[in-house]
C-alpha positions as CSV (number, residue, x, y, z in Angstrom):
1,X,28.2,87.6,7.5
2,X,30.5,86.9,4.5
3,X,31.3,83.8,2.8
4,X,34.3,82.5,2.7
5,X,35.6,79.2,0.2
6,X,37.8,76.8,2.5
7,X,40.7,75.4,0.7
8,X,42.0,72.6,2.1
9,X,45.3,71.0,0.9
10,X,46.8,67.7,2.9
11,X,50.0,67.8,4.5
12,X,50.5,63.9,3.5
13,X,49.1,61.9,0.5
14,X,45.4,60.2,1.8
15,X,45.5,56.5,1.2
16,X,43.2,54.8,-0.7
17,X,41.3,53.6,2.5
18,X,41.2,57.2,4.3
19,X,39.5,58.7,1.0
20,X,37.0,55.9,0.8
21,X,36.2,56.0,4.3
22,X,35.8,60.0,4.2
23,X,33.4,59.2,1.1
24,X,31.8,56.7,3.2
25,X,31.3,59.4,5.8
26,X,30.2,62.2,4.1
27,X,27.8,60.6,1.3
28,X,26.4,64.2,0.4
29,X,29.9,65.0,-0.9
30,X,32.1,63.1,-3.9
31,X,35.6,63.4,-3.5
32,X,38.4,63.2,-5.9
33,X,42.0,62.6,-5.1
34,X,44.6,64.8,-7.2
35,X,48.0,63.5,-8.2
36,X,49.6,65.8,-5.7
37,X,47.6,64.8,-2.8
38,X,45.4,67.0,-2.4
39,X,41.6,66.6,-2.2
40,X,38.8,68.2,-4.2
41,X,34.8,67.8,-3.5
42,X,32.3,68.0,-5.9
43,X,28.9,69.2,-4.6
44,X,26.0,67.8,-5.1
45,X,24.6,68.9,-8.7
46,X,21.5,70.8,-10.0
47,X,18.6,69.4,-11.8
48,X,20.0,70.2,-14.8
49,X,23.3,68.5,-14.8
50,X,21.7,65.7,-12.7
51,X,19.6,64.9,-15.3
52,X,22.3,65.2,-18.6
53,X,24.7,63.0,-16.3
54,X,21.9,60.2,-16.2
55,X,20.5,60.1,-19.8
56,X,24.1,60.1,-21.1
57,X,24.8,57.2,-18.8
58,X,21.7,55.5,-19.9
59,X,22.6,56.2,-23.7
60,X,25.4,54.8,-23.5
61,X,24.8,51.5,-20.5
62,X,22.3,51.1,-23.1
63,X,24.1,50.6,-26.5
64,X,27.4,49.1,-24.0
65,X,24.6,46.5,-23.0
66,X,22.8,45.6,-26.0
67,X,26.4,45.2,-27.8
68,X,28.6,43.4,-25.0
69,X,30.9,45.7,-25.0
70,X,32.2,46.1,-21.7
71,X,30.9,48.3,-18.3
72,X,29.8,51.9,-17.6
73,X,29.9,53.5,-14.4
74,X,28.1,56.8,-13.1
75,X,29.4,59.9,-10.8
76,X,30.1,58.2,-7.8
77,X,32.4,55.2,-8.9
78,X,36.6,56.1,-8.5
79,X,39.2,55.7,-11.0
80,X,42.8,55.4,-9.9
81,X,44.9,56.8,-12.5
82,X,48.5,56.0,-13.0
83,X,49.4,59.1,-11.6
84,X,47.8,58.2,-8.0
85,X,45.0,61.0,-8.8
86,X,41.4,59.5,-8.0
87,X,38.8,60.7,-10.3
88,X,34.6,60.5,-10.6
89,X,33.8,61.2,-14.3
90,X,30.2,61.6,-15.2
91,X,30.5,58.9,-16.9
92,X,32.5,56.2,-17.5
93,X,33.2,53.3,-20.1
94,X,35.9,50.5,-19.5
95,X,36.1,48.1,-22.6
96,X,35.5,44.4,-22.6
97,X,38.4,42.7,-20.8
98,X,40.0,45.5,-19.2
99,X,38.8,45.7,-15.8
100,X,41.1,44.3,-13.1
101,X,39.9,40.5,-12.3
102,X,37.4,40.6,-9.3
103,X,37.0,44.4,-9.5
104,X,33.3,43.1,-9.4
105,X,33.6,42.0,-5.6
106,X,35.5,44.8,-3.9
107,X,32.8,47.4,-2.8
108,X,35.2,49.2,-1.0
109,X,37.9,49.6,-4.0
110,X,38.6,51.9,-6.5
111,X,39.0,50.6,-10.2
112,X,42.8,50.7,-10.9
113,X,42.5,51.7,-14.4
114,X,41.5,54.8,-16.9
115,X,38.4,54.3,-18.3
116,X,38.1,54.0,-22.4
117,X,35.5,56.3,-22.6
118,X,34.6,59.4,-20.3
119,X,31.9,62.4,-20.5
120,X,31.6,65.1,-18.1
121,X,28.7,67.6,-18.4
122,X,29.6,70.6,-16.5
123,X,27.3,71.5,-13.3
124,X,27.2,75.4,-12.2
125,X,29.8,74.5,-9.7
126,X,32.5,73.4,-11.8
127,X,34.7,76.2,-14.0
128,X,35.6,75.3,-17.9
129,X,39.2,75.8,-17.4
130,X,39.4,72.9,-14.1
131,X,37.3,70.5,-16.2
132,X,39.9,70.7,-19.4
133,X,42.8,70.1,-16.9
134,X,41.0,67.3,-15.5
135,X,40.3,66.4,-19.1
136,X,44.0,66.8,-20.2
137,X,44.8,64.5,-17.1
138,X,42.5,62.0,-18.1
139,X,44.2,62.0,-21.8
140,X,47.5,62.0,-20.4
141,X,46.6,59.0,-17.7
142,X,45.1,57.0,-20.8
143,X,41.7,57.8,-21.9
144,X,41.1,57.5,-25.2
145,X,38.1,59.4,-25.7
146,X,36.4,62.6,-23.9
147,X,33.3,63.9,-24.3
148,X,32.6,67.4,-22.8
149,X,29.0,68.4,-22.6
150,X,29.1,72.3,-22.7
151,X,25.6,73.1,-21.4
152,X,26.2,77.0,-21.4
153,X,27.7,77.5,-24.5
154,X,25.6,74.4,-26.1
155,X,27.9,72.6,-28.0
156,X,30.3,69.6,-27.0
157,X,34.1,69.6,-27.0
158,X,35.5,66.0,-28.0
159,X,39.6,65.3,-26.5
160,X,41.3,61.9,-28.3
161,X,43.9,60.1,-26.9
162,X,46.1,61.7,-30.0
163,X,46.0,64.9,-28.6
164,X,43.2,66.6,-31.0
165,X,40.4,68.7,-29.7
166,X,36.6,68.8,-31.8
167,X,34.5,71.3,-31.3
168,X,30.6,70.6,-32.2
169,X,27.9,72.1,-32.1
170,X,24.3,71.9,-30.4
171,X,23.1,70.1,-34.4
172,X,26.1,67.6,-34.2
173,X,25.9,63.9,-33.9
174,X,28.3,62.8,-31.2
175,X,30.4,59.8,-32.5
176,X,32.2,57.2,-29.8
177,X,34.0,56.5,-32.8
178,X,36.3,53.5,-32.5
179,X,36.1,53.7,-28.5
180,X,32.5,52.4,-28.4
181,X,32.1,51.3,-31.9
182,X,28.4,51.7,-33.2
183,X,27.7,54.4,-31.0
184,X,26.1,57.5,-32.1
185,X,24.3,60.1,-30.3
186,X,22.6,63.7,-31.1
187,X,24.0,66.2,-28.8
188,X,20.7,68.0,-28.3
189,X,19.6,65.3,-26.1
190,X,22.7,66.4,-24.0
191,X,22.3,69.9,-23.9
């Protein structure tokens, strides 16, 4: 028996409510929402990337809490872009005063807004060359910062708002810069 990968693409944009109620229904599975319609799924991750996805989201909840700066979110919240896309970063960081009023009592919502701040560590599922589109969408949809956790090639890949790309390595210490001011972090903890 062969294995086959399914690609599904919608013959009509999914509303809001039909992709939230397919997440609802399939909680094994996160679902993303492209700009053209389509749908993407995310398996469930390894160990690995399981664990770098928490301790960066607890590095950075963390310093966010102890400073007042504002909220973080993990894999599973949604982000409606400007371009109607629906994206799950790893992490997330939306500054002080910038989350919609009430988004705090809408379960069953996605946040209508681009995060400040977004890392993505890279499971075995996901290909280099998907995650800087994503990336590029993010930038272009207005995140100002990226951080990309390159596990295999262990070093990190940092995308600005301004269009400029750093490459680190595994010795750097990550800086939020002006995005998350204070926050610095040594990438070997993310590798």
């Amino acid at each position: 028996m062969t294995s086959e990968k399914i690609t599904v693409q919608s013959l009509y944009t999914v509303t809001d409510e039909e992709l939230m109620l397919m997440s609802s229904q399939n909680p094994e599975l996160r679902f993303e929402r492209n700009a053209n319609g389509t749908l993407g799924t995310m398996p469930p991750t390894g160990g690995i990337s399981g664990n770098r996805e928490i301790k960066a989201g607890a590095y950075l909840f963390n310093w966010v809490e102890s400073q007042e700066l504002g909220e973080v979110f993990g894999p599973s919240t949604g982000f409606k872009l400007a371009n109607t896309a629906v994206r799950a970063p790893d992490v997330a960081f939306v500054a002080k005063g910038r989350l919609p009023e009430g988004w705090d009592q809408q379960e069953n919502k996605f946040i209508n807004l681009a995060p400040d701040f977004v890392i993505e560590i890279p499971s075995k599922n996901d290909s280099l060359a998907k995650l800087k589109a994503k990336i590029e969408e993010y930038i272009a949809n207005g995140v100002k910062l990226e951080w990309l956790i390159d596990n295999k090639n262990q070093q990190a890949l940092v995308y600005r708002w301004d269009g400029s790309i750093t490459q680190y390595p595994a010795t750097a210490i990550l800086s939020s810069e002006d995005v998350v001011p204070g926050l610095m972090l040594p990438l070997k903890k993310l590798l």
